[in-house]
C-alpha positions as CSV (number, residue, x, y, z in Angstrom):
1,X,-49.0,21.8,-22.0
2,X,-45.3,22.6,-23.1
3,X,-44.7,23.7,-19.7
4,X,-45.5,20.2,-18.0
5,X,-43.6,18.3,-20.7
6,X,-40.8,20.4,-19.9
7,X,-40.8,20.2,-16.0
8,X,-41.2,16.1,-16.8
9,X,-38.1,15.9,-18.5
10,X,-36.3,18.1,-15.7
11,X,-37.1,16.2,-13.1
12,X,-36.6,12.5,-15.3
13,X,-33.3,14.2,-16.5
14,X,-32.5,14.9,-12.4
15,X,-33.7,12.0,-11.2
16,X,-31.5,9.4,-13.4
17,X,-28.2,11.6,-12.8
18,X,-28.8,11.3,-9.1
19,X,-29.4,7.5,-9.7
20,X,-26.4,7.6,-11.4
21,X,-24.1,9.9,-9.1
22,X,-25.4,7.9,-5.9
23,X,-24.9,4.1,-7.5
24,X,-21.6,4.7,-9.6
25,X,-19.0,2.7,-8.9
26,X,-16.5,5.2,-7.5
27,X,-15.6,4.4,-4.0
28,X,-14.2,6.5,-1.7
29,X,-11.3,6.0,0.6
30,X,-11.2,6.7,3.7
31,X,-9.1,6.6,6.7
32,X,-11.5,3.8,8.5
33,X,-9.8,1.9,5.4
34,X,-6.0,2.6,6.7
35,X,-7.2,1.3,10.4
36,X,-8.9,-1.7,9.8
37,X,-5.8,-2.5,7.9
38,X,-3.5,-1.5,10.2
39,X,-5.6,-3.7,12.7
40,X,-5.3,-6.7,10.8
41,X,-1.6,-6.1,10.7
42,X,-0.8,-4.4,7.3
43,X,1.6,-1.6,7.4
44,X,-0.2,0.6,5.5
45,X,1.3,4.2,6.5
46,X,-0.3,6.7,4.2
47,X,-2.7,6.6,1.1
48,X,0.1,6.2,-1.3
49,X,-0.5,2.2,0.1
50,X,-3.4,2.2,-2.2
51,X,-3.6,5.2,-4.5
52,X,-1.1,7.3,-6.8
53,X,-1.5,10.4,-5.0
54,X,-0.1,11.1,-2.1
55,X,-3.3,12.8,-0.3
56,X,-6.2,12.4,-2.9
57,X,-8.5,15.3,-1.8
58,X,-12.7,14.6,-1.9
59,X,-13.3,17.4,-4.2
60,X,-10.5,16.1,-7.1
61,X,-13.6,13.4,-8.2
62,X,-11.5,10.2,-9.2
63,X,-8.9,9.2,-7.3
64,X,-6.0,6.8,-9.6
65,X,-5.3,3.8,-7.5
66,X,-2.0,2.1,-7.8
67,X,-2.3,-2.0,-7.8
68,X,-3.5,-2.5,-4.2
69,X,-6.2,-0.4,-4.7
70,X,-7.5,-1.8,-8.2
71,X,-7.2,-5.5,-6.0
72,X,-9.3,-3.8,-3.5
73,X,-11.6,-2.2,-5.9
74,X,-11.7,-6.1,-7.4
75,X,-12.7,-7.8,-4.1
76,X,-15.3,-5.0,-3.2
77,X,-16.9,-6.2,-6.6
78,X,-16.4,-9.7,-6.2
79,X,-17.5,-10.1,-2.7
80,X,-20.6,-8.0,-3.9
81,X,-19.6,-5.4,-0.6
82,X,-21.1,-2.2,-0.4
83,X,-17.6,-0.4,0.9
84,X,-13.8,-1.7,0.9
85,X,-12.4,-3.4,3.9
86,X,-8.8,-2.5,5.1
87,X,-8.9,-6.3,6.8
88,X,-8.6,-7.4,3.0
89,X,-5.2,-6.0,2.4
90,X,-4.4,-9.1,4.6
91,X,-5.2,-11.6,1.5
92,X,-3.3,-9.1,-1.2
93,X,-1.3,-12.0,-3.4
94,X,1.6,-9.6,-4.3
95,X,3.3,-8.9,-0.6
């Protein structure tokens, strides 16, 4: 009985962290982001544009994201949309 208790809890315990690791709210950049700003007519050269780090690399986890990319983050919230759009950089306040 022990046995099934256990494997219950494994699986509950597996199944909220990958609810939790597939619904967090870390997005991830990408360079889609850098041409649909580019096409809207942002000069955003490189991720510096939006983040700290020069090249954030996948593996790092987090990524720190200078003021653009915490507006960005903001809109993606407010507008309630699954992934950031580049176009947005467009509507940035602080030019």
């Amino acid at each position: 009985m022990s046995k099934t208790g256990s494997r219950l809890g494994s699986l509950i315990a597996l199944l909220g962290w990958s609810g939790w690791m597939a619904f967090s709210a870390i997005s991830t950049a990408s360079l889609d982001i850098q041409k649909q700003a580019k096409a809207a007519g942002v000069d955003a050269k490189n991720c510096q544009y939006c983040h700290v780090d020069k090249l954030p690399k996948k593996e790092a986890g987090k990524h720190d994201s200078n003021d653009v990319g915490k507006w960005l983050i903001a809109e993606k919230d407010k507008k309630g949309a699954k992934a950031v759009d580049g176009a947005w950089l467009k509507d940035y306040p602080k030019k």
